[in-house]
N, C-alpha and C positions, 0 to 999 in steps of 0.2 A: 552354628552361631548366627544370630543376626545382623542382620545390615544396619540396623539401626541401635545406636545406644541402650545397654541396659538397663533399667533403675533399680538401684541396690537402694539398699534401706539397713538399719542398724540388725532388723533382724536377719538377713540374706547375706551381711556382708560376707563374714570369713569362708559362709560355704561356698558363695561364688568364686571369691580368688584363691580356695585351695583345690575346687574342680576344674577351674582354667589355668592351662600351662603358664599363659600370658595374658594377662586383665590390666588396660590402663582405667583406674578411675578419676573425672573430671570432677573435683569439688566443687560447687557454687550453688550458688543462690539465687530466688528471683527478682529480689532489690540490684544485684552486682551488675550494674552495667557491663564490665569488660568480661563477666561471664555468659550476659547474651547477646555479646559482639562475637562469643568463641564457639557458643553451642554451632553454628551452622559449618565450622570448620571439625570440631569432636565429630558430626555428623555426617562429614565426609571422610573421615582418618576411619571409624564406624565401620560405610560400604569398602572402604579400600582395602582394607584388612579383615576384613570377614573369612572367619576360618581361619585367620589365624591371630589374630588378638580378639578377646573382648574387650570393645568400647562401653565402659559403663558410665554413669550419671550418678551420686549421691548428692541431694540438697544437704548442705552443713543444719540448715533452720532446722527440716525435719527429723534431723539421725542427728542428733549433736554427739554423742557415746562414740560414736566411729570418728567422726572427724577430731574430737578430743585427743581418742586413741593413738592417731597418727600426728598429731602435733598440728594440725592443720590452723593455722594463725591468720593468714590472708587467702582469698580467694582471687582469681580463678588460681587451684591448686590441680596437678593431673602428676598421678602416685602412678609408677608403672612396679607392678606386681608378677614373679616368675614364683610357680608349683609355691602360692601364698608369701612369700617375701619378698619386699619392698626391692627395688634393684635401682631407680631411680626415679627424680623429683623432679619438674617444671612449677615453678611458683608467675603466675600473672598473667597478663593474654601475650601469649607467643602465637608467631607464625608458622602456618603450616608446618614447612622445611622445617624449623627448630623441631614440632614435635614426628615428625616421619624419621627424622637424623636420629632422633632421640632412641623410636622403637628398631632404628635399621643396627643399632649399634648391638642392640641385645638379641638381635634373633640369630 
């Protein structure tokens, strides 16, 4: 796995989060201010957890079909996905701790 964020796109999505045990993806965009107040924290969550989450990236602009999919309404949205199903949701800019408590609960 990479240290860095992955970019999933509407065609990549489902294969990525049913080949990964545990895939969190961070919804936004490049207008969303509070999602590029968050990328440098998803980017750290990213190296931390390497090898054992993927940290992915989907723009909602570019892939709308996926974020449709998943009801995605407001951004920054970060979907935490176990062997393809959803397991839980952060909606906004959250802090580190909020999303490390989030991924420490389900591993």
């Amino acid at each position: 796995m990479s240290t860095e964020p992955f970019h999933v796109t509407d065609s990549n999505f489902e294969q990525t989060i049913k080949t990964n045990k545990f895939v969190l993806v961070d919804f936004w965009a490049n207008w969303c201010g509070p999602c590029r107040a968050l990328a440098p924290t998803i980017a750290e969550v990213a190296k931390e957890y390497s090898g054992k989450i993927l940290v992915a990236k989907l723009d909602v602009d570019e892939n709308p079909v996926t974020a449709e999919k998943f009801q995605v309404f407001s951004i920054p949205t970060m979907i935490l996905f176990k062997d393809g199903t959803e397991i839980d949701r952060l909606v906004g800019l959250c802090p580190k701790n909020r999303i490390t408590d989030t991924l420490a609960k389900h591993q």
